[in-house]
C-alpha positions, 0 to 999 in steps of 0.5 A: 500500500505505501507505493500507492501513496502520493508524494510532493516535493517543496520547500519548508516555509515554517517550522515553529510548531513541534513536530510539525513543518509548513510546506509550500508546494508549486506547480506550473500548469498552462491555461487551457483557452488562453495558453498563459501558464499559471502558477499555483501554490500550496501549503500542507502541514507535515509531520517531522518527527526528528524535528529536523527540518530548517527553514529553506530545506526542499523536503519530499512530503508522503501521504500519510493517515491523518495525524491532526485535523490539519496534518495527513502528509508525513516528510519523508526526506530532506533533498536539500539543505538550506541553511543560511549562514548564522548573521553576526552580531555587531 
């Protein structure tokens, strides 16, 4: 059953709750009568639970059953990491 599950892949916009990221997912699609393309986003709530995903990371997302009322996606691996260098205090 776990090969028939859907998986997305975007960026962790938000990781502040515990055990719980914020991911935004984009896709491009062209209009069907006027041709223009389009881009649409999506955000999802994901389980992590390591607590190990950072803002800016690119993450792969899993269905998943529902965990919360608004979570049912589950990070399955982190593909990027996107650490910004810490800013130095002056």
């Amino acid at each position: 059953m776990s090969g028939k599950r859907r998986r997305l892949i975007g960026k962790v916009i938000s990781n502040k709750m515990q055990k719980t990221v914020v991911v935004i997912v984009e896709r491009t699609e062209r209009h069907r009568l006027y041709g223009k393309v389009i881009s649409h986003r999506r955000r999802y709530k994901a389980h992590d639970e390591g607590n190990t995903c950072q803002v800016g990371d690119t993450v792969q997302i899993v269905e998943s059953m529902p965990l919360s009322r608004d979570k049912r996606w589950a990070v399955e691996a982190v593909l990027t990491s996107g650490a910004q260098p810490a800013e130095v205090a002056a």
